[in-house]
VMD Tcl script that draws the C-alpha trace (Angstrom):
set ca {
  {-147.88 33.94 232.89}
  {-145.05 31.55 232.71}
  {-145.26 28.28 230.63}
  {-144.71 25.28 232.68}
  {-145.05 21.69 232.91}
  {-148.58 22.30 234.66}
  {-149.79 24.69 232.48}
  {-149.54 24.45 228.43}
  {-149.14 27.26 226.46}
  {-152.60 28.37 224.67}
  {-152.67 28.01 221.17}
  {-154.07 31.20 219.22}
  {-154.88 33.86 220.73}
  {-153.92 33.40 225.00}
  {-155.84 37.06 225.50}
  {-158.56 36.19 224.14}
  {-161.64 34.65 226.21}
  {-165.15 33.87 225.80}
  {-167.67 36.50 225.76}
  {-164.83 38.78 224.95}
  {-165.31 41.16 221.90}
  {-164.35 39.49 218.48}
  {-160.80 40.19 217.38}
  {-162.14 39.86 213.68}
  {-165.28 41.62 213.30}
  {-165.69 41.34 209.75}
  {-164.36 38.07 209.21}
  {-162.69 36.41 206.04}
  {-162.64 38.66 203.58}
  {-165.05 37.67 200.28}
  {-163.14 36.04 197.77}
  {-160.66 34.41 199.79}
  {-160.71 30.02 199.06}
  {-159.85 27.70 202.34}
  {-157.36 25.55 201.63}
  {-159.36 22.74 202.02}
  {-161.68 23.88 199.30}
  {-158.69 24.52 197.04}
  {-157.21 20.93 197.49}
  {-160.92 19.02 197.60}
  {-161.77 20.67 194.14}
  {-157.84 19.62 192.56}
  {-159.11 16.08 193.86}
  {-162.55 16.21 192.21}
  {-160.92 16.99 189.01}
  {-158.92 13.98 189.17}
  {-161.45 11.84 190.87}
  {-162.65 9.88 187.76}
  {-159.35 9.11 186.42}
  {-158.38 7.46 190.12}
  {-161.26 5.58 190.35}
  {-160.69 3.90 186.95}
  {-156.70 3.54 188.07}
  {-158.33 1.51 191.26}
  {-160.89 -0.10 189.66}
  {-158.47 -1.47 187.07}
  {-156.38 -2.70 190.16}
  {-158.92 -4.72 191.89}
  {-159.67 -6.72 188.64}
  {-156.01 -7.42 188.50}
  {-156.04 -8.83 191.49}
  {-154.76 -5.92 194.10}
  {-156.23 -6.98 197.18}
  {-156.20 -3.22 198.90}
  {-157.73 -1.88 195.52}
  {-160.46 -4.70 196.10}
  {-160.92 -3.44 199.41}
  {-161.30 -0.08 198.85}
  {-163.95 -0.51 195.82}
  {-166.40 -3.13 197.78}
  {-166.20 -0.22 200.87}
  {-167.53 2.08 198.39}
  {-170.03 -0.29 196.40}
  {-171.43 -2.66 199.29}
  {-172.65 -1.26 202.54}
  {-171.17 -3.12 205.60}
  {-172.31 -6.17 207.02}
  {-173.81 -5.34 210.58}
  {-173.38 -7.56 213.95}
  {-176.68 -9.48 214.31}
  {-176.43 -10.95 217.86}
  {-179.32 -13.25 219.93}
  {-180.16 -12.92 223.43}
  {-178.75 -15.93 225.54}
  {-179.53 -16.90 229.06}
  {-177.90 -19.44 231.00}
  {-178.41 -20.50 234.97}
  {-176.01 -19.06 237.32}
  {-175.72 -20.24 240.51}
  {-172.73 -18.00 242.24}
  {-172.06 -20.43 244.72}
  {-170.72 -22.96 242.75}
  {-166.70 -22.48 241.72}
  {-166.33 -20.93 238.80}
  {-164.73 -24.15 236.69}
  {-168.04 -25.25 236.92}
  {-169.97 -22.20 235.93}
  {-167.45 -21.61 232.83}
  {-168.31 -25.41 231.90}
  {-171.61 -25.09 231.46}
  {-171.37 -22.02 229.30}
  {-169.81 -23.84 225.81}
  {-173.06 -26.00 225.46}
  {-175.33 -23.11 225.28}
  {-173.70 -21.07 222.42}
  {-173.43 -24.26 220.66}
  {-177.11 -25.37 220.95}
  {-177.73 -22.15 219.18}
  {-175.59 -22.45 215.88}
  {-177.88 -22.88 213.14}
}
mol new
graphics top color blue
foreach p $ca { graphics top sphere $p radius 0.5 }
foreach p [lrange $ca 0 end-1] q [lrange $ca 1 end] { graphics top cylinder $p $q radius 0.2 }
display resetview
């Protein structure tokens, strides 16, 4: 199979299709860390020591330091939206629908 614009290269193993017999029967052998593991527990070690470090930013004023500490201490502020119906009548031009619409969303401020 030649690789062309039309058909991309498959990444892995191209032999290899579903319901086929597993290349890897045994899997990962015991004992052996992901990568990801290794590098998420070298970050929990030094976890408390960046928190402080951003922590002490945001008092000092660091505006992306404040950010990321109220992300992590206050939970979001969610859309609260009200139902709003207006008249439409379609054969009027639409100048004069769009006018009418302004009055409506104001009457509802509180």
């Amino acid at each position: 199979m030649e690789t062309t614009e039309e058909t991309p290269k498959k990444k892995g193993r191209p032999d290899w299709v579903p319901g086929m017999k597993s290349p890897n029967p045994k899997g990962r052998p015991k004992g052996i860390e992901d990568r990801r593991t290794r590098i998420r527990q070298q970050l929990e070690a030094d976890a408390p020591a960046v928190a402080q470090t951003i922590v002490k930013l945001a008092l000092a004023g660091d505006v992306q330091a404040c950010g990321l500490v109220l992300n992590r201490v206050v939970s979001p502020l969610k859309n609260q939206a009200e139902r709003v119906s207006f008249d439409f009548d379609a054969n009027k031009p639409i100048v004069e629908q769009c006018e009418g619409i302004p009055p409506i969303f104001s009457s509802k401020r509180r």
